[in-house]
N, CA, C and O atoms as a DFTB+ gen file, in Angstrom:
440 C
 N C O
     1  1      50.946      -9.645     -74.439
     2  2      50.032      -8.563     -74.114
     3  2      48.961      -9.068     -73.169
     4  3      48.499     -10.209     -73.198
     5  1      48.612      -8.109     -72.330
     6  2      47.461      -8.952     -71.275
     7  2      46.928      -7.277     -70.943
     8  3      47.685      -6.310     -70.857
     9  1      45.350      -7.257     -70.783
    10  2      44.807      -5.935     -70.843
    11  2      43.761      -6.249     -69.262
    12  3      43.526      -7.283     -68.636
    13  1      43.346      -4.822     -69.069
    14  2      43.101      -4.740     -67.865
    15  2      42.245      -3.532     -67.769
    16  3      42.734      -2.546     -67.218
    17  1      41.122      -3.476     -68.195
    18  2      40.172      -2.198     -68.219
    19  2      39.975      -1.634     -69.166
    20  3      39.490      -2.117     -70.189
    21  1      40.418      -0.175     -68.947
    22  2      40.699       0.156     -70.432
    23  2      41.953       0.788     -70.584
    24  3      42.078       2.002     -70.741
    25  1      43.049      -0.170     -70.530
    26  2      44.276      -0.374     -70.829
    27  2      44.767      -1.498     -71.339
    28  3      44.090      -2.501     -71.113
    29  1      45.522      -1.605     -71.820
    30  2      46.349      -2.896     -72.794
    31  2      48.061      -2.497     -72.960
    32  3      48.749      -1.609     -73.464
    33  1      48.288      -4.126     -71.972
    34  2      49.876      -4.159     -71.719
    35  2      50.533      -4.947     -72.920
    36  3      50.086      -5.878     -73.590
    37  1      52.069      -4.091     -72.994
    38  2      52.481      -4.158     -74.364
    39  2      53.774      -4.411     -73.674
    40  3      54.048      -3.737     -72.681
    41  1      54.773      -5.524     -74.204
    42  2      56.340      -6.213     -73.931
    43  2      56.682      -5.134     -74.462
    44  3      56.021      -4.898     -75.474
    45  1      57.723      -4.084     -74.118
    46  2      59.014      -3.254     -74.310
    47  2      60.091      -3.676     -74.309
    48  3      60.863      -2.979     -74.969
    49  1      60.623      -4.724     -73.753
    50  2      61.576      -4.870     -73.758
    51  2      62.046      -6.220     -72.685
    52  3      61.485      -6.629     -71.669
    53  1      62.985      -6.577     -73.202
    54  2      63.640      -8.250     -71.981
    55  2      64.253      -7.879     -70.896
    56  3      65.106      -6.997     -70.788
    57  1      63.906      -8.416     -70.258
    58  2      64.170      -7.923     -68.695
    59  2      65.898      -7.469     -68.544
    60  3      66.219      -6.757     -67.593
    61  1      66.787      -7.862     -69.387
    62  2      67.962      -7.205     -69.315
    63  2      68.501      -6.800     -70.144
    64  3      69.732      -6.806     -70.189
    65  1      67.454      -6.131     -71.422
    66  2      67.486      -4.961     -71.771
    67  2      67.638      -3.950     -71.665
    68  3      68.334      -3.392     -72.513
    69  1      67.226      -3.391     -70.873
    70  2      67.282      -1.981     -70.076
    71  2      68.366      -2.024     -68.794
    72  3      67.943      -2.353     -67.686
    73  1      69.294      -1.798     -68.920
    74  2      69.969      -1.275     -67.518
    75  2      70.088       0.001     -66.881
    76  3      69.821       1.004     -67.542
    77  1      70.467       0.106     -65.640
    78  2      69.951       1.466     -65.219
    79  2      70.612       2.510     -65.583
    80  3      71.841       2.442     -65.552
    81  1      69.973       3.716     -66.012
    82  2      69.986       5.004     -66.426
    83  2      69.951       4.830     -68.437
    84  3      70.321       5.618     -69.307
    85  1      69.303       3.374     -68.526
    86  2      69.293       2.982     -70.049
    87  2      67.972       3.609     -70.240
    88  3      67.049       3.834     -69.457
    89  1      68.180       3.881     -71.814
    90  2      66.588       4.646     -72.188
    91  2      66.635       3.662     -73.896
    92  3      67.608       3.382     -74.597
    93  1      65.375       3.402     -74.063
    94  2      65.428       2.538     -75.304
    95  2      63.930       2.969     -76.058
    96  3      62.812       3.147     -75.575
    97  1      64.425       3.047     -77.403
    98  2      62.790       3.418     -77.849
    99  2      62.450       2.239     -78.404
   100  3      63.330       1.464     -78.780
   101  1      60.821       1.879     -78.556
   102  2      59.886       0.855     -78.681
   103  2      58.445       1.701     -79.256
   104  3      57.738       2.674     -78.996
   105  1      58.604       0.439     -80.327
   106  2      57.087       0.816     -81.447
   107  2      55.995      -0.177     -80.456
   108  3      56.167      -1.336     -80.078
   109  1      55.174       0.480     -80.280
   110  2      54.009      -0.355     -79.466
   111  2      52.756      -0.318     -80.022
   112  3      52.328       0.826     -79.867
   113  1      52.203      -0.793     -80.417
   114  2      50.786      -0.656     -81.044
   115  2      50.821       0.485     -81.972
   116  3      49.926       1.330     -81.966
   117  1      51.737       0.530     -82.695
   118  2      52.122       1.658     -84.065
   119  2      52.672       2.915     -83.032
   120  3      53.288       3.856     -83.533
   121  1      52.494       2.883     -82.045
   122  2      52.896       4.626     -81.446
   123  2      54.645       4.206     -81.140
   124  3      54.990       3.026     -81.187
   125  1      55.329       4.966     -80.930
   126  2      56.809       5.123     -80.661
   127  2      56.490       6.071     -79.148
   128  3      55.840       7.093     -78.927
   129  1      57.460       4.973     -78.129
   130  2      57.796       5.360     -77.148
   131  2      58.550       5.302     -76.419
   132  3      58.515       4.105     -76.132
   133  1      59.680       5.959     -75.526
   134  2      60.772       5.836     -74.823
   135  2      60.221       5.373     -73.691
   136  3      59.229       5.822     -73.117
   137  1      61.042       4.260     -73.318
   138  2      61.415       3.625     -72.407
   139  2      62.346       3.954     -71.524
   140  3      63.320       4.264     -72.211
   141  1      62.679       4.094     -70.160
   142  2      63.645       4.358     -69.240
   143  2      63.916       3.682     -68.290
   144  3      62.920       3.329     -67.658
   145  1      65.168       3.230     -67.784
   146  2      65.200       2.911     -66.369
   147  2      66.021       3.258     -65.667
   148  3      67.158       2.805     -65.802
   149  1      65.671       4.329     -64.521
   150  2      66.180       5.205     -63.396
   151  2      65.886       4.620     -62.320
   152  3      64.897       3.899     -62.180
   153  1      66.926       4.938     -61.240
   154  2      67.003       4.464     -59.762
   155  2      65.889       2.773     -59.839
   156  3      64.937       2.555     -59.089
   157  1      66.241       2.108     -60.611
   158  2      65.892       0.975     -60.223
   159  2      63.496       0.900     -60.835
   160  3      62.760      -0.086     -60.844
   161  1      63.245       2.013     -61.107
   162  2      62.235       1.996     -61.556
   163  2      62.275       2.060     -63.355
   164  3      63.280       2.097     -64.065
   165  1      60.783       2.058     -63.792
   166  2      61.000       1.795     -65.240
   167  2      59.709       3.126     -65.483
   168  3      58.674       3.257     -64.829
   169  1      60.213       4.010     -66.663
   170  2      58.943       4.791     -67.152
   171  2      58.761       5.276     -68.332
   172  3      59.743       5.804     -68.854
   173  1      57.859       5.252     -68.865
   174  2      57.629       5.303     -70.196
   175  2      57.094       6.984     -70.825
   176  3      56.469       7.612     -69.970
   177  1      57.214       7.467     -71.709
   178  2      56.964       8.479     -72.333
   179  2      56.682       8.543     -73.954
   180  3      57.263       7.721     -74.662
   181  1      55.975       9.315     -74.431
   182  2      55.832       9.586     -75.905
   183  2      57.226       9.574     -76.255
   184  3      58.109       9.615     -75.398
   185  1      57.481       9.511     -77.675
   186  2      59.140       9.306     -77.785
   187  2      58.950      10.826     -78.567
   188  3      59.998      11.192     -79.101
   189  1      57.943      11.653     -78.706
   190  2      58.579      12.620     -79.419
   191  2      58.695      14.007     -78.487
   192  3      57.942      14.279     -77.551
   193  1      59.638      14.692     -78.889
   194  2      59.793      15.843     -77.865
   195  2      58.818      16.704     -78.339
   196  3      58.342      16.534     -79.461
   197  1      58.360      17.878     -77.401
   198  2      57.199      18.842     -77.796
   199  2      57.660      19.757     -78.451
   200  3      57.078      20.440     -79.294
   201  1      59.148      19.844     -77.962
   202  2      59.918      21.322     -78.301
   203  2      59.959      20.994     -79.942
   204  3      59.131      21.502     -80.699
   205  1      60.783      20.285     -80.309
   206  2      60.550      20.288     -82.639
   207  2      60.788      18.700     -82.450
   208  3      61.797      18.187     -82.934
   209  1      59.837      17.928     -81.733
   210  2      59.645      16.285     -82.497
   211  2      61.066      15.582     -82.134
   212  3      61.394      14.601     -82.802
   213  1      61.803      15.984     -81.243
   214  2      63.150      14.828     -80.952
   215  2      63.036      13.562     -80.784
   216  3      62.664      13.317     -79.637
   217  1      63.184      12.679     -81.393
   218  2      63.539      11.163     -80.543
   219  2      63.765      10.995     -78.872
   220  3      64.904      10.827     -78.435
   221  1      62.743      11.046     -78.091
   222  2      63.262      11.224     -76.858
   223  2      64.084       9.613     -76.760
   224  3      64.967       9.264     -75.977
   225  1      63.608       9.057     -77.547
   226  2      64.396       7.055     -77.073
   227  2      65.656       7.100     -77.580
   228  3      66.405       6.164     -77.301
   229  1      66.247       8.431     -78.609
   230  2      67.686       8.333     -78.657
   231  2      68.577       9.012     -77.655
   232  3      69.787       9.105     -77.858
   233  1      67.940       9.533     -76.472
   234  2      68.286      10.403     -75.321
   235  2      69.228      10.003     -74.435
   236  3      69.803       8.986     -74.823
   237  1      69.628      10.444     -73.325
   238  2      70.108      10.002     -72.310
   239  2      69.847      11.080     -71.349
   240  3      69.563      12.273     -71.462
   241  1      70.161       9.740     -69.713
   242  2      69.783      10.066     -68.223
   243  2      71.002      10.913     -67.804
   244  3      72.152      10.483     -67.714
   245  1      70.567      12.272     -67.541
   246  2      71.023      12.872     -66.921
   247  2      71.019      13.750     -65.507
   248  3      70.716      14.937     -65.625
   249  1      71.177      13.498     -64.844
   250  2      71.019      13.960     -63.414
   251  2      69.495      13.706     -63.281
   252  3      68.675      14.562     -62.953
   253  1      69.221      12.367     -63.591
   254  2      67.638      11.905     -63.063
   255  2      67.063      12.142     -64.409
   256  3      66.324      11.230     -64.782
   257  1      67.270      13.527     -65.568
   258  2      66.074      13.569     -66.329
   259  2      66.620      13.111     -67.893
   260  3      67.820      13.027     -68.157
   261  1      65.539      12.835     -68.869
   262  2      65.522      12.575     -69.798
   263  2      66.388      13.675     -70.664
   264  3      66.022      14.850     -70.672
   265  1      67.130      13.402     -71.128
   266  2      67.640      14.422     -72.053
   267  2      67.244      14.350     -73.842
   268  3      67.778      13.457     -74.499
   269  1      66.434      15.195     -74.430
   270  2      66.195      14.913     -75.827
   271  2      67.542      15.128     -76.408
   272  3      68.235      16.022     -75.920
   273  1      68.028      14.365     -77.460
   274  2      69.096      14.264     -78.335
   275  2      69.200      15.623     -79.060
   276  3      70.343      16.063     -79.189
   277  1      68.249      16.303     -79.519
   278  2      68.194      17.137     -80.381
   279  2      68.579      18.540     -79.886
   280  3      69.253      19.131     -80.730
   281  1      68.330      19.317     -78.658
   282  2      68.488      20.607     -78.549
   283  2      68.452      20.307     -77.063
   284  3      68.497      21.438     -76.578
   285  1      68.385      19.252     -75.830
   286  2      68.571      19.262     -74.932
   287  2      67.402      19.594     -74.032
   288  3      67.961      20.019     -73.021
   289  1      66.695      19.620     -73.917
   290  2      65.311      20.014     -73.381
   291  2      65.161      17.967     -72.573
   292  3      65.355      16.836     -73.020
   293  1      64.635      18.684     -70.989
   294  2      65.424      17.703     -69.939
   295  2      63.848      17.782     -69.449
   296  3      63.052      18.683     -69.186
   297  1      63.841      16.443     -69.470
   298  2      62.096      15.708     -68.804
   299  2      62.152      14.834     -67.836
   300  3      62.806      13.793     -67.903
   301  1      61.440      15.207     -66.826
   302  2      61.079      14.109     -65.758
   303  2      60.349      12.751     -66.323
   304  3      59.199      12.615     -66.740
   305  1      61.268      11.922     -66.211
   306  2      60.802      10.843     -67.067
   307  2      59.691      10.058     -66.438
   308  3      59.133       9.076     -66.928
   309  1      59.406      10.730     -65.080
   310  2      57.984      10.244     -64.479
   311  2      56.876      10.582     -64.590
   312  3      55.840       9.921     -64.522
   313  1      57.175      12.457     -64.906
   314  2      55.666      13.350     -65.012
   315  2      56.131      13.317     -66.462
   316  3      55.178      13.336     -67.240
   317  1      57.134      13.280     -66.950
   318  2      56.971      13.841     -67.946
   319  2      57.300      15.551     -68.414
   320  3      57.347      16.160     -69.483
   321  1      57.449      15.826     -67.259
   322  2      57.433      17.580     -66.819
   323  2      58.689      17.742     -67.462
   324  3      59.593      16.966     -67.152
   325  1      58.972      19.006     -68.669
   326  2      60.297      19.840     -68.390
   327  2      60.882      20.492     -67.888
   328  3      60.351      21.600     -67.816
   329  1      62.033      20.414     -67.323
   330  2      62.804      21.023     -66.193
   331  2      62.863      22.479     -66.101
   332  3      62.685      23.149     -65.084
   333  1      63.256      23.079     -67.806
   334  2      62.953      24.865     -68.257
   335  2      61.712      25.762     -68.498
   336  3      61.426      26.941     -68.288
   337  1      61.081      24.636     -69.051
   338  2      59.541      24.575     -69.563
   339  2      58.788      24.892     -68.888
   340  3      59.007      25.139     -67.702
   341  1      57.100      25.023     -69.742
   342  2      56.248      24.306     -68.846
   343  2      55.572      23.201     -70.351
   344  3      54.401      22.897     -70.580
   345  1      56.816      22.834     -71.125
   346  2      56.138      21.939     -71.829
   347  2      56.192      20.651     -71.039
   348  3      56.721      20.639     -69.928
   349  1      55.512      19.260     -71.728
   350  2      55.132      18.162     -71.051
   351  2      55.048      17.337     -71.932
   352  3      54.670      17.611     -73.071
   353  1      55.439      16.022     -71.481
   354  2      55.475      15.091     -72.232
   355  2      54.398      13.911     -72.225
   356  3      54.480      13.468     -71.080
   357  1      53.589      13.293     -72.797
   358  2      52.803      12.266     -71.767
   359  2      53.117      10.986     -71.536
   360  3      53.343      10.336     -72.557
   361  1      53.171      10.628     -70.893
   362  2      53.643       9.304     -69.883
   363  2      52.511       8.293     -69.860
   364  3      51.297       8.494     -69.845
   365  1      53.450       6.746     -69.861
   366  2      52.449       5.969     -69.873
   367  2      52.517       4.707     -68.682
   368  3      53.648       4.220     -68.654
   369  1      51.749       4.196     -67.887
   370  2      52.493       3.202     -66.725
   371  2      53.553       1.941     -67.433
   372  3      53.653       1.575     -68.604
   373  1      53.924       1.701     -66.786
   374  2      55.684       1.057     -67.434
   375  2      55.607       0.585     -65.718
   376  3      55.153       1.232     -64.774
   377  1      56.325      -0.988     -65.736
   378  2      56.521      -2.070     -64.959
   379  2      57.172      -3.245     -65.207
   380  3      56.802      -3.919     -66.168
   381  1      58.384      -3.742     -64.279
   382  2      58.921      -4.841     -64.380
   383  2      57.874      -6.240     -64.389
   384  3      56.867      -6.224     -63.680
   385  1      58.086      -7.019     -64.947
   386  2      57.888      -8.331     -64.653
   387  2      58.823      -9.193     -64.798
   388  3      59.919      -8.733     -65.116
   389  1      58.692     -10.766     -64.608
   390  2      59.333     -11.453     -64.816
   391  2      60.056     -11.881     -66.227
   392  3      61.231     -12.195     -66.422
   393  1      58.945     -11.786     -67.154
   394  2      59.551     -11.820     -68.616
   395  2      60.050     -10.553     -69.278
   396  3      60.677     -10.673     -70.331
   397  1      59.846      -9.410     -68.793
   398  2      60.260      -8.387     -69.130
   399  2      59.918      -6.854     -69.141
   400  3      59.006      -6.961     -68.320
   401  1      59.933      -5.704     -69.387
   402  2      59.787      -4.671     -69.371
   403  2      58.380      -4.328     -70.014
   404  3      58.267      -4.417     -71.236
   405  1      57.136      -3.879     -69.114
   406  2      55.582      -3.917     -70.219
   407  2      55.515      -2.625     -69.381
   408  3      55.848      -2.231     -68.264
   409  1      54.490      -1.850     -71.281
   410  2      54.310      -0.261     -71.234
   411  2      52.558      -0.680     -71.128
   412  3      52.038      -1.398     -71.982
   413  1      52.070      -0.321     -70.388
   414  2      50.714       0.207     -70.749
   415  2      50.211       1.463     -71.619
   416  3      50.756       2.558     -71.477
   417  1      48.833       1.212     -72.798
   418  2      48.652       2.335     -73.857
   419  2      46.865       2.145     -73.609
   420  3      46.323       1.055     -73.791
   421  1      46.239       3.157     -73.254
   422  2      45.117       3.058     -73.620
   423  2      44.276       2.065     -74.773
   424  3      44.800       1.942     -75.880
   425  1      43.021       1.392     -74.504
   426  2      42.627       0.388     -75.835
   427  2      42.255       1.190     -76.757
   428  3      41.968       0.748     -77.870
   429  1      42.181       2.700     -76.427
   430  2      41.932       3.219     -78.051
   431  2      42.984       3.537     -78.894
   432  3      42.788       3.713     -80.096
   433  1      44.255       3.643     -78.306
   434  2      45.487       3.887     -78.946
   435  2      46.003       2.909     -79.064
   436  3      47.109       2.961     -79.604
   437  1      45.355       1.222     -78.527
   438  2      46.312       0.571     -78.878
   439  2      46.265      -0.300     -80.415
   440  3      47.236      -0.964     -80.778
């Protein structure tokens, strides 16, 4: 973990963990959050859906968006935005490094 304002970076995952169009969920500072990696970028989201609480980290990438497991409700795994909706998911910065996949969480949530 290494923090930076008022944010605090959290390991998600080993750098070849995640392959592309892989989505993985991760407990981070007690919160649960999906992890993604599309076109070569990495992004993070609340893991629960808005629509009735889905596991978004048991999901899969479909034509670019997040798909919740539960009833299908499809999120831009960058905004966070639903595709049918105007529900929303919130998103958190997510970045490669060398040792591995780190989510940033606010220091009050973390």
């Amino acid at each position: 973990m290494s923090d930076a304002g008022d944010q605090q970076w959290h390991k998600a995952a080993e750098p070849e963990e995640l392959a592309e169009g892989g989505v993985k969920m991760c407990a981070l500072a007690g919160r649960m959050v999906a992890v993604v990696c599309h076109e070569g970028r990495y992004a993070a989201l609340d893991n629960r859906c808005p629509h009735m609480g889905g596991p978004l980290g048991q999901g899969s990438i479909e034509a670019g968006l997040l798909v919740c497991p539960w009833h299908g409700r499809e999120f831009d795994p960058f905004t966070g935005e639903c595709a049918t909706t105007t529900e929303t998911v919130e998103t958190f910065p997510a970045e490669a490094r060398e040792d591995g996949i780190y989510v940033a969480l606010q220091k009050s949530e973390a």
